[in-house]
N, C-alpha and C positions, 0 to 999 in steps of 0.2 A: 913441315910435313915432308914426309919421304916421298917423292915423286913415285906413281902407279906404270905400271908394263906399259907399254907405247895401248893405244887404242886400236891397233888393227888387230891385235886379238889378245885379250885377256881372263884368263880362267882360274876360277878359284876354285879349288877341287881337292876332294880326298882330305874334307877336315870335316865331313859329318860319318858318324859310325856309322857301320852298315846295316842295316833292317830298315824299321818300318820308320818313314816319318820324313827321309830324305826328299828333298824339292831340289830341282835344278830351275835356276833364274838364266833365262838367257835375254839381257839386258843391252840396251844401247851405250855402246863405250863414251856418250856423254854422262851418264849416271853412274860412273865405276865409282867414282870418291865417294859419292853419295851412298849407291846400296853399302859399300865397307864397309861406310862408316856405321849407318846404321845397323850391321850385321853383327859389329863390333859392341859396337855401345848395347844392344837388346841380348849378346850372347846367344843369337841366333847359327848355332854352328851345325844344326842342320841342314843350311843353306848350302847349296856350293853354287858361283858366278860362273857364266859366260859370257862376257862380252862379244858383240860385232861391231863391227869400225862406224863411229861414227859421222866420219864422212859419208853413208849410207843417206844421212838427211837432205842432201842436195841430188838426190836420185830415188825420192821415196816407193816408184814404182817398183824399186826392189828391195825394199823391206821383207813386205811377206815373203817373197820365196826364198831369202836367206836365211828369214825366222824360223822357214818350214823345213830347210835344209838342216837347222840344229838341231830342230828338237828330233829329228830324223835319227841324226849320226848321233843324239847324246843325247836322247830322254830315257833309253836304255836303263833299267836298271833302278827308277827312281819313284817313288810312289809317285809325284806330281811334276808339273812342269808347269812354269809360269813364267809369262813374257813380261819382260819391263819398259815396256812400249805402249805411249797412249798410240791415237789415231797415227798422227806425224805426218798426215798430209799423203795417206793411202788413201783419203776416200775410200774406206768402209773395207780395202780389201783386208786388211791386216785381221778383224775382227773376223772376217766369214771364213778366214786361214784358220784361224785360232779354235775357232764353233769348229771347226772340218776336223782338226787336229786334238778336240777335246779340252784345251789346255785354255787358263783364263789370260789373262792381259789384265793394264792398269787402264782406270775409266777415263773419256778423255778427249780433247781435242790434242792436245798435244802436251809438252813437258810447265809449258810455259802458265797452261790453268791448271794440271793439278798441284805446281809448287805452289800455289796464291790460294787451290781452291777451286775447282769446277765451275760451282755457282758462283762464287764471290767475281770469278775472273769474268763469265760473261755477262754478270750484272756490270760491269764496268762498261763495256762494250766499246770498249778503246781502240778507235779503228785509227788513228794518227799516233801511237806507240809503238815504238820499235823494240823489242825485248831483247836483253842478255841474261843469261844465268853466270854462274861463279863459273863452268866449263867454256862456255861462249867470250866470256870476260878475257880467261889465259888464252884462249885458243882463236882472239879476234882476227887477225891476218888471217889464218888458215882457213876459217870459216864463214868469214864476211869480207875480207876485204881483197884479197885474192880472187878466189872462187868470182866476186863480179868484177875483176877487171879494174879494179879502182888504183891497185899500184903500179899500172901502165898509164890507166887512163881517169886522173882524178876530176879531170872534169867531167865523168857522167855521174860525181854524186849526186847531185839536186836531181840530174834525171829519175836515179832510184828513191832517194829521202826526200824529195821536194814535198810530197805530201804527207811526211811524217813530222811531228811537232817536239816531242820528247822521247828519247833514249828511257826507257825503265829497266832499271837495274835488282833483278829478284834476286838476293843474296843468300845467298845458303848459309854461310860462315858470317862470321864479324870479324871482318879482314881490310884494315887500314886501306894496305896497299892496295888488295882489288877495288878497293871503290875510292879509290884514285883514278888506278888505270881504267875502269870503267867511267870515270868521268871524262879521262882525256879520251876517248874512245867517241862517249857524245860529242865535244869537240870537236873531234876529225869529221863527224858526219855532219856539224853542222845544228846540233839538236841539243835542246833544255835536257836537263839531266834531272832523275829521279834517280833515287836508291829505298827498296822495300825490302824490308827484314821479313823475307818469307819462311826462314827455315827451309827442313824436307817436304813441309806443306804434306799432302795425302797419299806422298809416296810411303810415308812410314805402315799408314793405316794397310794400302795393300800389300805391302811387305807381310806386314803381319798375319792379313788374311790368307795368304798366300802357305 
């Protein structure tokens, strides 16, 4: 697969005709492969992407006002606007952005229940799981093991995973190599390894809603 524009800002644009029916997605640049692909596969060219940098997850307090800052500068012009953003650990504010701004959002606590499934994920109620998706999987240094300090300081992993039990690995793709490196990944921290074939999971269904 052809690698996607770096994550700090990625826009697909000016591939839907102009009138009525055009949606602007402005989505978390950990879901770019994901919305493509489904954009691709449904022949949804309606659509046009904006991504925001996914590093945004490790500062969720500024989600909403970057969200609200998009659709500001680029809902211009489009019948709809819709976020590709469950909660993400805004506590509530993302949603009361979105109600403010008219424009819907994906339902949610975050990316991790609605790939499995909203209800299926909190019917589990797996509070000793540590989750990866296939973007978390490529992106583990940058986004997990950096960010807490662990390739200075590997001795504070048991401080963070001590009371985590297994790594579960949501797989988007049926990709060898990711769910290797997502194994050696449990490994590194220490933790039982799962791998579940979730697909897009419910992202497809609000896609489509959308």
């Amino acid at each position: 697969m052809t690698d996607l524009p770096s994550d700090d800002q990625l826009t697909r644009s000016g591939l839907a005709p102009e009138g009525r029916g055009r949606v602007l997605l402005i989505a978390c640049g950990a879901l770019a492969r994901e919305v493509l692909a489904l954009i691709g596969r449904n022949g949804w060219d309606h659509l046009d992407l904006h991504c925001l940098p996914a590093i945004l997850h490790n500062r969720p307090e500024k989600i909403a006002p970057a969200v609200e800052a998009a659709v500001q500068a680029r809902g211009a012009g489009y019948d709809r606007v819709f976020v590709v953003y469950a909660d993400c650990g805004t506590g509530g504010d993302l949603a009361r952005t979105c109600e403010r701004l008219g424009v819907g959002m994906v339902e949610g606590p975050h990316c991790y229940a609605f790939y499995e499934g909203v209800d299926a994920f909190a019917a589990r109620g797996e509070v000793t799981s540590f989750y990866l998706t296939d973007f978390l999987v490529r992106q583990f240094d940058a986004f997990v093991w950096q960010p807490l300090g662990l390739d200075r300081h590997p001795d504070l992993r048991d401080m963070y995973f001590g009371n985590y039990e297994t790594l579960v690995y949501q797989a988007q793709t049926d990709d060898e190599a990711l769910t290797e490196l997502a194994r050696r990944h449990a490994e590194r921290l220490g933790l039982e390894f799962e791998r579940r074939a979730t697909g897009y999971g419910e992202l497809e269904g609000a896609l489509a809603r959308a």
